[in-house]
N, C-alpha and C positions, 0 to 999 in steps of 0.2 A: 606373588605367591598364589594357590589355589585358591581357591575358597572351596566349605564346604557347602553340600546342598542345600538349597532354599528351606523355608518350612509354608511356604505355600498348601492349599488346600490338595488334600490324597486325589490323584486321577492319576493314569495311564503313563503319564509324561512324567511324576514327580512322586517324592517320597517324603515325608513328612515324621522323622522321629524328634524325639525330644531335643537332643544335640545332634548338630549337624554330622554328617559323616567327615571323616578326614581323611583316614588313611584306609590301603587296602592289605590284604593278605591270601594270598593265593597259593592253595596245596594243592598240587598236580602227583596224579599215582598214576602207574604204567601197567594195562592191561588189566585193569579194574573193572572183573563183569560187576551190575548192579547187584549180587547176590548179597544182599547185609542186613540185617535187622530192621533197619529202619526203610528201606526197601521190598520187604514183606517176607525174608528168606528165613529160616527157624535154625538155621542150622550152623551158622558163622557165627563165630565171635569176634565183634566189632564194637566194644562199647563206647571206643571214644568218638569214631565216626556218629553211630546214633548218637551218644549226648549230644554232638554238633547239630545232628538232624531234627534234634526235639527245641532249637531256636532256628530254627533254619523254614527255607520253602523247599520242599523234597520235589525235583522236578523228576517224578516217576517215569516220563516219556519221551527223553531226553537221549539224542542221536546222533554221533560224533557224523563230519561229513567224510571220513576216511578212514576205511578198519589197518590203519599203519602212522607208527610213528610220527612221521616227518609231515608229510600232509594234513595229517588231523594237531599237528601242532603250529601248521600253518595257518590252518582257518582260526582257533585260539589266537595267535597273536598279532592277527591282518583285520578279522571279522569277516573274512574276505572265501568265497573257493577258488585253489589251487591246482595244482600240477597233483598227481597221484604219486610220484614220487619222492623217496624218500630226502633225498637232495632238493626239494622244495625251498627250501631257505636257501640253500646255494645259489642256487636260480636266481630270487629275489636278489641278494647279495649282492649275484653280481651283475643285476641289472640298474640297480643303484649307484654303482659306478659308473655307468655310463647315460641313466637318462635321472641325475639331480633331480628332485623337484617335482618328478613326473610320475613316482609311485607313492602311493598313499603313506598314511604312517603308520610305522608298528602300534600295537598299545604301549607296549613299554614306552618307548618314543614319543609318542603324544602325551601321556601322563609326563614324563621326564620336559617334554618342551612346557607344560605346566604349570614347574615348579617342582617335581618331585623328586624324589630320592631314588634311584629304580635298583633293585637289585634280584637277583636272582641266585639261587645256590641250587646246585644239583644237577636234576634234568627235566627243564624249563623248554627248550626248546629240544630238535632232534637227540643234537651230541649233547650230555651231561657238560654241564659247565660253558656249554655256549661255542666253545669256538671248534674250529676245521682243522684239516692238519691232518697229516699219518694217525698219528695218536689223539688227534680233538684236544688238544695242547694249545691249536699256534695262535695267540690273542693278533697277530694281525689278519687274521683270519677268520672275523666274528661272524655267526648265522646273522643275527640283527645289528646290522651297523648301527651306531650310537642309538640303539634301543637301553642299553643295560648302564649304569653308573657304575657297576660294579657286576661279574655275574662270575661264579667261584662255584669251584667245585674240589673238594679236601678225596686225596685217592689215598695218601696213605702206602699201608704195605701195598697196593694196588699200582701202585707206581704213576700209570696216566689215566685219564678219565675213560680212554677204553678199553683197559685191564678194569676198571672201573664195575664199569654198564653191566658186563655177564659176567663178574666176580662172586665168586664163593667165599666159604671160612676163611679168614688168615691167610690173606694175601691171592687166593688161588687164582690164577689168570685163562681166562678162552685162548688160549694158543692154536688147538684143534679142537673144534664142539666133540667128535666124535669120543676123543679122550675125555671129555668131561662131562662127567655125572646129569643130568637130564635133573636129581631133584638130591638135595641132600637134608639134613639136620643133627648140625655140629651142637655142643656141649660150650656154652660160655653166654658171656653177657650180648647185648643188642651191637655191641660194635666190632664185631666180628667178621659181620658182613657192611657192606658201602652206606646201608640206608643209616646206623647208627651215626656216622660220622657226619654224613650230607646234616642229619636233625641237631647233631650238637653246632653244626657251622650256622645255622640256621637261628639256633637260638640267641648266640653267638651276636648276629647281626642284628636279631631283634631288636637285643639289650642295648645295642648302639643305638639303633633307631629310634628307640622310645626316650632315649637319653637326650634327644633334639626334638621337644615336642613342638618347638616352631616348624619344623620342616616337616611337609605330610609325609608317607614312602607310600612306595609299592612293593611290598616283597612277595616275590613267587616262590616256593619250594617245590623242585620239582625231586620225589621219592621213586628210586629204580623199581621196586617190587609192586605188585607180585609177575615182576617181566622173568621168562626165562634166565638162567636157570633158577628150577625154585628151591631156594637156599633158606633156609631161615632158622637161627636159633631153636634149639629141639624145645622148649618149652611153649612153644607157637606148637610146635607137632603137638606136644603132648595132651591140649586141649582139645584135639578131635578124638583123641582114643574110645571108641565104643559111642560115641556120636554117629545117627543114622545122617546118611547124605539121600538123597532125592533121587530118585530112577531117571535118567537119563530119559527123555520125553520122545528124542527124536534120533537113534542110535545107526539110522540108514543113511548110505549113499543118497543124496535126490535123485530120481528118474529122472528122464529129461533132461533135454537145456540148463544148467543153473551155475552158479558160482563157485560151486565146491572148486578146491582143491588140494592140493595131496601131503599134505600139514608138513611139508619137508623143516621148517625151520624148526618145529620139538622132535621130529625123527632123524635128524642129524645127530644129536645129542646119544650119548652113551646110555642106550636101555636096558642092558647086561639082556642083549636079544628078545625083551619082550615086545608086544606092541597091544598099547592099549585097546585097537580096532579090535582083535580077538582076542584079548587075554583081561575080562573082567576084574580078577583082582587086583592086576596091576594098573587097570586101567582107578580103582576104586583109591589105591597107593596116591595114586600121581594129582587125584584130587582133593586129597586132606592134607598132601605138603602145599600146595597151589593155597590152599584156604588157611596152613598156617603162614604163608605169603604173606597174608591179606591182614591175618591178624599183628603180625609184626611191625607192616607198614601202618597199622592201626594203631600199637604202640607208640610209634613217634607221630603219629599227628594229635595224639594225646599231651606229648612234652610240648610241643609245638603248641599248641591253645591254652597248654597251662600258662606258657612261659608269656604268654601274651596278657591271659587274663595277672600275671602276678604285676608284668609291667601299668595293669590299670589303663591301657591303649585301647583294651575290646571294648568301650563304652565309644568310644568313634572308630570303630574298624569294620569296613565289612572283609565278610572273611568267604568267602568258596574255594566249595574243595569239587575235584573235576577228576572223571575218568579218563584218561585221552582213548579209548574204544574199549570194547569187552574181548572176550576170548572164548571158543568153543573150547568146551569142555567133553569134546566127543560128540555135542549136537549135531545131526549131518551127517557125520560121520568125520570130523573132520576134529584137530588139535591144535588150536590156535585160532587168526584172527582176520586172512586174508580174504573175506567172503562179504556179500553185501547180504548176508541172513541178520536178525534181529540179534541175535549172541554177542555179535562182531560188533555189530554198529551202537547198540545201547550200552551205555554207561553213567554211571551214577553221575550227577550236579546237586551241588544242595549249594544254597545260597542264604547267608544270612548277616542284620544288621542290627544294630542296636533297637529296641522297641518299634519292630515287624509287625505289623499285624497279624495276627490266624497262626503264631509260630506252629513250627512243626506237623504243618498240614500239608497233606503232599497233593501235587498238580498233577492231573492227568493230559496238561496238554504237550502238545509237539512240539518240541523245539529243538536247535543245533548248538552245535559248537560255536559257529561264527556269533551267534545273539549275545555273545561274555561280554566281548567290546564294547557293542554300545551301549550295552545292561551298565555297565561297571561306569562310565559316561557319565549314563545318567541319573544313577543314584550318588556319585560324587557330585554331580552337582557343576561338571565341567560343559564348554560348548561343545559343540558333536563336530570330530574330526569330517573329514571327505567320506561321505555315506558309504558305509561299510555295505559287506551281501547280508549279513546278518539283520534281526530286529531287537529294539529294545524289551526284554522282557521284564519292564516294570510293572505293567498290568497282571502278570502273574504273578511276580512278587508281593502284591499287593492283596492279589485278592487269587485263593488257589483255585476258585471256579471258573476264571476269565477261560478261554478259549485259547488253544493254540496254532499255529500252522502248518504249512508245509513243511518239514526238512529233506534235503537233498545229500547224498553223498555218491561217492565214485572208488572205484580202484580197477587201475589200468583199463581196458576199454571196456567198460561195467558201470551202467546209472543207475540210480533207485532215487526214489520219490517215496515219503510215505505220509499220507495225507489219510487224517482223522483212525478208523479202525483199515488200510489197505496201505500195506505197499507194494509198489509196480517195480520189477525188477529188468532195463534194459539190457541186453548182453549181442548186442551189435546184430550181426547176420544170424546170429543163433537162435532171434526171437525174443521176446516178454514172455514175465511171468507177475502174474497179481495173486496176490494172496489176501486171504481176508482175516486179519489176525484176531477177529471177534470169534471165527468159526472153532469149532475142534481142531481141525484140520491143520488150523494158521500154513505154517508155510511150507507144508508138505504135501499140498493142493495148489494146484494153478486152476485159479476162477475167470481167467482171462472172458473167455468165451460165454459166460454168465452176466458179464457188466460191460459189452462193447464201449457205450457211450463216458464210464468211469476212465477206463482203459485210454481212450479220444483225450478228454480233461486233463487226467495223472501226463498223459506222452506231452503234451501241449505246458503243463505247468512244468515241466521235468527238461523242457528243452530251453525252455527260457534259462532257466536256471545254467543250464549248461553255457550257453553264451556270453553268461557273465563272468566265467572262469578265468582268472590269471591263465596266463601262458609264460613260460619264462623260457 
């Protein structure tokens, strides 16, 4: 069986609370910009997230390596950089059929070879509920082979897990995005839309969980919102009514070379002819249902931490909760998440365990998606699987002044590096782009030509990186 972590002396490598850690619990939200209270933003309401953030490490500078789905939930569960597509886990899948023993192991997987309990409810990896299939139905067709002990997903009036994923009130299915509502806010309780159900199945498994206190788990909850379409319970709306939101910083096309592109996945969707780019109020509409999103899915990670702290488990649980990328909100000029800008790629991580030191002090340093793995490692207190791309970020847990690194991310033939105040944006034959996100400017200025020898460093640390990439 596991053990938990040592209590050896506090350094870099090790973690030192009262009682050992045992088990884990992992909340995953979809298109989660950092925008929340505890994040520095005045204008969401997010209180259960902050509570968690006022015992937590706030990693303020924290940068998924993929602004999509599949990929950025690959490096989550490998530690590892991937394929830029969204079929990334398929890939792996099905490269594990044919070379055993020769790709590393998931997390779930190596916590589960262990000793532990692994489960998963929701949308944990790409498809909610884990597995492949027309409908993301077919359990012989799992994203992570014998990663999950069990990984469930409750659809309900929804019928399969991908009537599921862009479901509306009371059963409503994406049959054609075009026929279906871009933002809505139905009248009723939280389970009206997917996320209420995924938190009660969640809670659900807790209360099993904690009922077996000899066996550690892992439970991941992965919550749909605030992913398109934005649906949520009208009393999520109703708490922005006459609440000021923030002027949109950077409302332009980029000149130049850059990653924009033409946010076709929110403009598909049914706008009753508006379009946020030139129609301001409804561009101001579409960001207060987006934020009751946020608040909703904030809602159940409130039942989700009660339900934990009622079980008496949060005294050995480390708990993280994870954005898998952010989303423009019009930044750019763009509606959505497929761009390697800071919008896209930053997303909330808070990280916390029983008597942390410095609680609720936020980190300003740099770090990725892939660092979860071998973070989660080794604050359990387990040996470290086949060295991830990732770093342990115990030293930041530890201590919110330590230093951060490099992080690296991609989308389709597009690299970015962003190291200390700068990142360098590759985009193949089209040229770089460096931005100094200390400046005014940040990233609506290329300072390429101002810091050659930076420029030399960032290409040189940004290529390594690239060669270490999965290919499936």
């Amino acid at each position: 069986m596991a053990q938990g972590c040592t209590t050896s002396p506090l350094n870099e490598d090790t973690v030192s609370p009262k009682q050992p850690i045992k088990n884990v619990l992992f909340i995953a939200l979809d298109d989660l910009r950092p925008e929340l209270n505890s994040f520095g933003a005045t204008h969401i309401h997010s209180p259960n997230i902050d509570a968690l953030a006022e015992n937590s490490r706030i990693f303020l500078n924290h940068f998924v390596n993929a602004p999509s789905c599949g990929p950025s939930r690959y490096s989550l569960l490998t530690g590892r950089y991937g394929p830029t597509s969204n079929n990334a886990m398929k890939g792996r899948a099905e490269a594990l059929k044919k070379r055993t023993g020769e790709i590393p192991a998931s997390m779930p997987a190596w916590f589960k070879s262990q000793g532990y309990t692994t489960i998963a409810v929701g949308k944990v990896s790409h498809y909610p509920g884990g597995n492949m299939g027309e409908n993301w139905d077919d359990p012989s067709q799992p994203e992570l082979p014998d990663g999950w002990s069990k990984s469930l997903m409750p659809v309900a009036e929804w019928e399969t897990p991908k009537g599921a994923m862009h479901g509306l009130a009371h059963g409503e299915i994406r049959k054609k995005a075009s026929d279906m509502d871009v933002f809505q806010a139905a009248e009723d309780d939280d389970n009206i839309y997917p996320d209420g159900l995924i938190t009660d199945e969640a809670i659900q498994q807790l209360q099993q969980l904690t009922n077996q206190p000899e066996k550690p788990f892992f439970l991941a909850v992965g919550l749909i919102k605030p992913h398109l379409p934005f649906g949520a319970p009208k009393k999520y709306l109703d708490l922005y009514e006459g609440v000021a939101f923030p002027e949109n910083p950077y409302p332009n096309k980029p000149k130049g070379p850059s990653t924009w592109f033409n946010s076709n996945e929110f403009m598909k969707y049914n706008r009753w002819g508006k379009n946020p780019l030139t129609d301001e109020a409804f561009a101001q509409s579409v960001r207060r249902h987006y934020a009751a999103c946020v608040s909703y899915a904030d809602a159940q990670v409130g039942k989700i931490l009660q339900a934990l702290k009622d079980s008496g488990a949060d005294k050995n649980t480390v708990v993280v909760l994870w954005g898998d990328h952010g989303w423009n909100l019009g930044e750019h000029g763009m509606w959505g998440k497929h761009n390697l800008y800071e919008q896209a790629l930053r997303s909330p991580l808070l990280i916390s365990y029983p008597d942390m030191p410095n609680p609720g002090e936020g980190s300003q340093a740099v770090v990725e998606t892939a660092d979860i793995f071998p973070t989660l490692t080794k604050l359990i207190g387990l040996p470290m699987p086949e060295q991830p791309h990732g770093k342990s970020l115990i030293k930041q847990v530890n201590d919110p002044d330590a230093q951060g690194h490099a992080a690296y991310a991609y989308w389709r033939h597009n690299h970015t590096i962003r190291m200390g105040n700068f990142r360098l944006i590759h985009m193949g034959k089209k040229g770089f782009a460096l931005y100094d996100l200390a400046s005014q400017e940040k990233e609506t200025k290329n300072v390429a030509d101002q810091h050659p020898e930076l420029v030399k460093k960032m290409m040189k640390a940004m290529s390594a990186k690239m060669q270490q990439r999965d290919k499936f």
